[in-house]
C-alpha positions as YAML, in Angstrom:
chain: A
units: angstrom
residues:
- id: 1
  name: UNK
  ca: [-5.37, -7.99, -53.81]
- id: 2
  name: UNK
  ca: [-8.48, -6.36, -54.77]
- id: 3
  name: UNK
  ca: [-11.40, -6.60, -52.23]
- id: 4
  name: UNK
  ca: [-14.37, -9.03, -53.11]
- id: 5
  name: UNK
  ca: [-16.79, -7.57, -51.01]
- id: 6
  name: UNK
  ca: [-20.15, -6.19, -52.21]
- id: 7
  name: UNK
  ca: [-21.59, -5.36, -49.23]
- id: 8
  name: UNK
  ca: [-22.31, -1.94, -48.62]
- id: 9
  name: UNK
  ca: [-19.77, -1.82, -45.69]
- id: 10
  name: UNK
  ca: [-17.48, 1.01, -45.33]
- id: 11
  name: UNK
  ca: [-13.51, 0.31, -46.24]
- id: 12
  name: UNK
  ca: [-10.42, 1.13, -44.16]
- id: 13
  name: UNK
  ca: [-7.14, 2.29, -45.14]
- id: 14
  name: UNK
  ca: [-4.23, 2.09, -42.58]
- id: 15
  name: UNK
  ca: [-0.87, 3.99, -42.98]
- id: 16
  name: UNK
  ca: [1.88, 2.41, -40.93]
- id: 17
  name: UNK
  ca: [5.45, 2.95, -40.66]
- id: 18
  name: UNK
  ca: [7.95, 4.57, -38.15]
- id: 19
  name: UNK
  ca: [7.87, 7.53, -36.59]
- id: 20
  name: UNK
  ca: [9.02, 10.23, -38.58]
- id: 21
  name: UNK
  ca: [8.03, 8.57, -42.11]
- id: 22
  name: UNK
  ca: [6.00, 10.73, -43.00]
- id: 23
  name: UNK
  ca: [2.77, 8.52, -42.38]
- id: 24
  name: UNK
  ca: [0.68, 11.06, -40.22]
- id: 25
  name: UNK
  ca: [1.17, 13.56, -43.38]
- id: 26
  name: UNK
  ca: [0.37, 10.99, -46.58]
- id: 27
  name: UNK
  ca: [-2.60, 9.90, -44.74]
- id: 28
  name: UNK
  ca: [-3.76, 13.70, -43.77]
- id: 29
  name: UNK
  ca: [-3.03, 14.26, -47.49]
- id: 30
  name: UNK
  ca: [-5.28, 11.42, -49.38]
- id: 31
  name: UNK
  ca: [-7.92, 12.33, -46.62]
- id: 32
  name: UNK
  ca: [-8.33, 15.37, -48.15]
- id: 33
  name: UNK
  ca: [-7.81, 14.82, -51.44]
- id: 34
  name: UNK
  ca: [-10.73, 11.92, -51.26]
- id: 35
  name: UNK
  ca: [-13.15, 14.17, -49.43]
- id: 36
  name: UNK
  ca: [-12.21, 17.05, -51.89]
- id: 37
  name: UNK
  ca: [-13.63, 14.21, -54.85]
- id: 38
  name: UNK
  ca: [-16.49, 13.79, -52.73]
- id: 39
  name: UNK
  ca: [-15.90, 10.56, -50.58]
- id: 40
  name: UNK
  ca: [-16.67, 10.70, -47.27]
- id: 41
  name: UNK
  ca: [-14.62, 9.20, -44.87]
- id: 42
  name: UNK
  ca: [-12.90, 9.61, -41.53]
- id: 43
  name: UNK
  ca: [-9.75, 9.98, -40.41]
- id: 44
  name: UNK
  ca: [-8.55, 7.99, -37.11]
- id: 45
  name: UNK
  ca: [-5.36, 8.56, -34.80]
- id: 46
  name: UNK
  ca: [-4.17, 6.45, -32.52]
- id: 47
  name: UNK
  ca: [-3.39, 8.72, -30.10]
- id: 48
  name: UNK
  ca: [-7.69, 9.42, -30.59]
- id: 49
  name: UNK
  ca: [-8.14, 5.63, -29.00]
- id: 50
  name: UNK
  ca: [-5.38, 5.39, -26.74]
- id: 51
  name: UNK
  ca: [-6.58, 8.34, -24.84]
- id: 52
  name: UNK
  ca: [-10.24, 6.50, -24.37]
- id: 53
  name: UNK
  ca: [-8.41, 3.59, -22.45]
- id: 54
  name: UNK
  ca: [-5.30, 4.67, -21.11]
- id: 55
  name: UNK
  ca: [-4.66, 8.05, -18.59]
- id: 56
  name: UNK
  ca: [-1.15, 7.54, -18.59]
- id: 57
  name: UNK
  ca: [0.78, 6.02, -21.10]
- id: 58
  name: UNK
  ca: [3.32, 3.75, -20.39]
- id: 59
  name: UNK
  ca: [4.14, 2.17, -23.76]
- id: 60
  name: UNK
  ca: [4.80, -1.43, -22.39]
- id: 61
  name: UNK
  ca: [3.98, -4.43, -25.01]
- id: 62
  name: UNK
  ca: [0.96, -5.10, -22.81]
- id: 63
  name: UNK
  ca: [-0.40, -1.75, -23.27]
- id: 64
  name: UNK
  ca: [0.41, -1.58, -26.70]
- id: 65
  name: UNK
  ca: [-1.45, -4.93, -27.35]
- id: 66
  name: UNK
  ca: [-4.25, -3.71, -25.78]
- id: 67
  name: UNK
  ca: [-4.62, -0.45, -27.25]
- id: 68
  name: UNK
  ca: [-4.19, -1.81, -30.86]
- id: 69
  name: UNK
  ca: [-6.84, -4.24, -30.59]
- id: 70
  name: UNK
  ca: [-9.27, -1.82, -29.59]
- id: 71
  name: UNK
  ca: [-8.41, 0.42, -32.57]
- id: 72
  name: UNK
  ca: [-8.96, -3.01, -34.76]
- id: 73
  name: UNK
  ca: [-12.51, -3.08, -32.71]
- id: 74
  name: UNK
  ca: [-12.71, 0.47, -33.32]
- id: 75
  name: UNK
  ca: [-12.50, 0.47, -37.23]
- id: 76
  name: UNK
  ca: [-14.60, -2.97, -37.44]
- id: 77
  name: UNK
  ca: [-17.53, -1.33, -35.67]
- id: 78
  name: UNK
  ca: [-17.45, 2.35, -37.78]
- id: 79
  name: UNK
  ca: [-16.82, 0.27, -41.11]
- id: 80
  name: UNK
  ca: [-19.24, -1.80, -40.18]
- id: 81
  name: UNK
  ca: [-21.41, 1.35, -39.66]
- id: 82
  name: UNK
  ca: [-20.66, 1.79, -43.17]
- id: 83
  name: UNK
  ca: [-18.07, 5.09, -42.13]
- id: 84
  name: UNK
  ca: [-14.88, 4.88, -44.58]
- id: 85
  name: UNK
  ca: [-11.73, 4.76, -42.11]
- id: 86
  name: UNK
  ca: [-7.99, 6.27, -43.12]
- id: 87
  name: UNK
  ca: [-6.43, 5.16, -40.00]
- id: 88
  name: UNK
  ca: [-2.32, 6.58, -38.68]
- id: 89
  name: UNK
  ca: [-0.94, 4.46, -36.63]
- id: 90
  name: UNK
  ca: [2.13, 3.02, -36.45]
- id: 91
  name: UNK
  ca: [1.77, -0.17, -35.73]
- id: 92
  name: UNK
  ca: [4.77, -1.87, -35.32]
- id: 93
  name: UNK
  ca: [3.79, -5.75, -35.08]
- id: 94
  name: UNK
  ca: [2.38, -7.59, -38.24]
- id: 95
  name: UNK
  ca: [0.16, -9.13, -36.03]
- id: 96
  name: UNK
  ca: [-1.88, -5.69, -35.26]
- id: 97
  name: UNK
  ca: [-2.48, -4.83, -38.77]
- id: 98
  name: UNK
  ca: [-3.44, -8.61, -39.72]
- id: 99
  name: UNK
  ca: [-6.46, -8.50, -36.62]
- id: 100
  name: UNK
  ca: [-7.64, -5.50, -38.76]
- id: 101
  name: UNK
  ca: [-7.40, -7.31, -41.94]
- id: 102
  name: UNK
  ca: [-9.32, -10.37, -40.62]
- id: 103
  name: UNK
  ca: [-12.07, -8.12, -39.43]
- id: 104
  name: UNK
  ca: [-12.86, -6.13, -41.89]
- id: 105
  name: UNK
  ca: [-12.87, -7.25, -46.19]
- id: 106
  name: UNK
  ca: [-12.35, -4.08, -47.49]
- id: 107
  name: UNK
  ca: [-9.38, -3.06, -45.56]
- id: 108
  name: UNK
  ca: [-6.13, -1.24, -47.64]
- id: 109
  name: UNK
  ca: [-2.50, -1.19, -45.94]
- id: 110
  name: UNK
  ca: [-0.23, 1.62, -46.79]
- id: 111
  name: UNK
  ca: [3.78, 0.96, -45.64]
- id: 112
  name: UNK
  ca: [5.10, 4.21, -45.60]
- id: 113
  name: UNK
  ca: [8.73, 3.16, -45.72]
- id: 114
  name: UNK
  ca: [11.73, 5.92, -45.18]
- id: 115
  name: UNK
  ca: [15.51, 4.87, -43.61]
- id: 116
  name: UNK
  ca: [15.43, 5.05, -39.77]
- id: 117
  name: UNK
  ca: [18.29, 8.14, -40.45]
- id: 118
  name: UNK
  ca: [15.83, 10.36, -42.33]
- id: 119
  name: UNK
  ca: [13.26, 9.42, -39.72]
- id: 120
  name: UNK
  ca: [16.19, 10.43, -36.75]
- id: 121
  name: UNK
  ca: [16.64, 13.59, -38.26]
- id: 122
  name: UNK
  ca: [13.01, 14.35, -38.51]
- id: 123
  name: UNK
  ca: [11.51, 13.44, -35.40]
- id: 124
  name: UNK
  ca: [14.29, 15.83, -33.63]
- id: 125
  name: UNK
  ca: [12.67, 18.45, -35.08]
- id: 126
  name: UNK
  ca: [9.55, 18.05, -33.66]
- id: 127
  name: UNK
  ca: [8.46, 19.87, -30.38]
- id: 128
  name: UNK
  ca: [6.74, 17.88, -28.18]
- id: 129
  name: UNK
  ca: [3.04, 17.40, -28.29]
- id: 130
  name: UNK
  ca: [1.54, 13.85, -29.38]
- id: 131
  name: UNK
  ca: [5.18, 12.25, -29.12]
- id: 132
  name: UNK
  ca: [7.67, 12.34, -26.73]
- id: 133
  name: UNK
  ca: [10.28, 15.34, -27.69]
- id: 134
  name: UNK
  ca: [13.36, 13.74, -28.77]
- id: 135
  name: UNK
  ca: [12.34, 10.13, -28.65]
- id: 136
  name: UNK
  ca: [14.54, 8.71, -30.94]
- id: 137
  name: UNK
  ca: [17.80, 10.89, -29.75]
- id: 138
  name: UNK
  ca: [17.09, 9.98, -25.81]
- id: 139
  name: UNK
  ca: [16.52, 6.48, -27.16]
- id: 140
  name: UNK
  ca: [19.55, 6.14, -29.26]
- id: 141
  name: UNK
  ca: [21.46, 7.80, -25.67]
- id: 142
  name: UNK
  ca: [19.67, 5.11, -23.30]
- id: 143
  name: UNK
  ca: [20.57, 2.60, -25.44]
- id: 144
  name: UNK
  ca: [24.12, 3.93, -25.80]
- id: 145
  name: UNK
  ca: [25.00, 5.09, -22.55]
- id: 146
  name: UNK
  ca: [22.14, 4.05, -20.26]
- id: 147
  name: UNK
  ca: [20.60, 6.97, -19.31]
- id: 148
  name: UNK
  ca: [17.19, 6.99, -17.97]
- id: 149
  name: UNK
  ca: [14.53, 8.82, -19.15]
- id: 150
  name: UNK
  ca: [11.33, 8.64, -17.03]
- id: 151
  name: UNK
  ca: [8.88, 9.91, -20.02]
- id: 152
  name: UNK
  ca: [10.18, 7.60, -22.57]
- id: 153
  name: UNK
  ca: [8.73, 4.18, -23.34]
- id: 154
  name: UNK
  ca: [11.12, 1.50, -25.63]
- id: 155
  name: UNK
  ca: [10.85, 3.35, -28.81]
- id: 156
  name: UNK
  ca: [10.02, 1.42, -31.99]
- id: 157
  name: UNK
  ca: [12.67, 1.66, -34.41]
- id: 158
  name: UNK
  ca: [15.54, 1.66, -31.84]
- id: 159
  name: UNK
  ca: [14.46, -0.45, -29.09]
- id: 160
  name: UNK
  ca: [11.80, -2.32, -30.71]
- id: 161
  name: UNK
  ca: [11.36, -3.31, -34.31]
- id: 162
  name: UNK
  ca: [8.79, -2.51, -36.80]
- id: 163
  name: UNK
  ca: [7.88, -5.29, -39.08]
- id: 164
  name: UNK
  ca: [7.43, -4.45, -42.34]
- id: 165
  name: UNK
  ca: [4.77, -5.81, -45.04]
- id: 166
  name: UNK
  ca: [6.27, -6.91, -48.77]
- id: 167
  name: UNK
  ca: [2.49, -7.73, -49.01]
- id: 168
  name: UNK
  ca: [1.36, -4.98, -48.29]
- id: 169
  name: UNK
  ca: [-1.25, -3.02, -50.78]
- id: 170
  name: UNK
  ca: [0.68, 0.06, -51.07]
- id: 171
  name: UNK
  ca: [4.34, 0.47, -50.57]
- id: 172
  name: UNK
  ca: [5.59, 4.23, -51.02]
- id: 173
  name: UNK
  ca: [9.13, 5.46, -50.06]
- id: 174
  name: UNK
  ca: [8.63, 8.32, -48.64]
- id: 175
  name: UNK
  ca: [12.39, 9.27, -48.82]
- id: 176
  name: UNK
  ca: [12.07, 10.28, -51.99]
- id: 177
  name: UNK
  ca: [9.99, 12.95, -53.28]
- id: 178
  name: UNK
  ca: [7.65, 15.29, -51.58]
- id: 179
  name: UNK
  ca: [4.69, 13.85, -48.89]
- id: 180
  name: UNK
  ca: [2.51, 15.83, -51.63]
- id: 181
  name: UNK
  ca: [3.78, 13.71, -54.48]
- id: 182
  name: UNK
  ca: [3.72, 10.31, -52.57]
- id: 183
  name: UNK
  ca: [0.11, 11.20, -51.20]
- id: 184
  name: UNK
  ca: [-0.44, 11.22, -55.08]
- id: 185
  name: UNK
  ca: [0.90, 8.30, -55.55]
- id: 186
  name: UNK
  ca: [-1.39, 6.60, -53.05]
- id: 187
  name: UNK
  ca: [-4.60, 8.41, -53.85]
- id: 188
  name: UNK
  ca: [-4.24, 6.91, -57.22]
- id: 189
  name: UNK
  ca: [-3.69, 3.75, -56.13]
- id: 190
  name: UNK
  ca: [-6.68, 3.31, -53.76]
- id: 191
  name: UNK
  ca: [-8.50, 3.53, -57.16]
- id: 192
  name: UNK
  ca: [-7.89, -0.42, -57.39]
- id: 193
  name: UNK
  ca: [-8.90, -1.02, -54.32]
- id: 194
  name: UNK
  ca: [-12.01, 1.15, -52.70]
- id: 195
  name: UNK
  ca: [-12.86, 4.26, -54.41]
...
């Protein structure tokens, strides 16, 4: 739904899905497609806030709790600053994009949906850097066989759901056509809602 808000508060714009969606792309996309129109905003990681609070990352649900509701506290206070926000992050329970929502009234969620397959197959690919190398393929082994990996946390998608969001704003499938075509897609979209 369309926000109500007059103030002259910034908005926020969160891109969640699993690993290997396609999210981290779309939203790197529309960020640069809005500032190329002229809107200023900035883009957030999680990785960016998880590194303030935690050395080493463990992954646990308490971690995870914790880490989300400081990027909630994060984007509150910058769009409160009046900074526009396109946050990445995955965000696997409802219940961390809702603490967003409740915070801040012009707030935009993008569900970057794509099968957990295409999302196999492209996470393998990756060489390790922000994620673990792998993580779905050692998870998918664990899980199968038991094998312990000391580096890898219970992977969302395999060993942990992601709830998705019918309600959500935007809904793109990001199986089908190209990130550049879907980033379209959303970039047009956000019309409705904050540009």
């Amino acid at each position: 739904m369309k926000s109500t808000d007059t103030s002259n508060n910034g908005w926020a714009v969160w891109f969640t899905g699993l690993p290997g969606s396609g999210k981290s792309e779309i939203s790197k996309l529309v960020y640069q497609m809005l500032s190329k129109n002229g809107v200023k905003c900035e883009r957030v990681e999680l990785d960016y806030i998880r590194k303030q609070y935690v050395a080493n990352p463990q992954y646990t649900v308490k971690e995870r709790d914790f880490v989300y509701e400081k990027l909630a506290d994060f984007a509150f206070e910058r769009v409160r600053n009046k900074m526009n926000l396109i946050i990445d992050a995955t965000a696997h329970k409802l219940l961390y994009r809702e603490r967003a929502r409740k915070k801040i009234k012009r707030f935009v969620e993008v569900m970057v949906k794509c099968p957990l397959s295409t999302c196999i197959e492209r996470e393998s690919k990756r060489k390790k850097g922000k994620v673990v190398a792998q993580m779905y393929v050692r998870a998918l082994e664990r899980k199968e066989k038991g094998t312990r990996f000391k580096d890898l946390g219970k992977v969302i998608g395999v060993d942990v759901p992601y709830e998705e969001n019918p309600d959500a704003e935007i809904i793109i499938d990001n199986s089908k056509g190209s990130s550049f075509e879907n980033a379209q897609i959303v970039r047009e979209a956000l019309d409705e809602y904050i540009v």
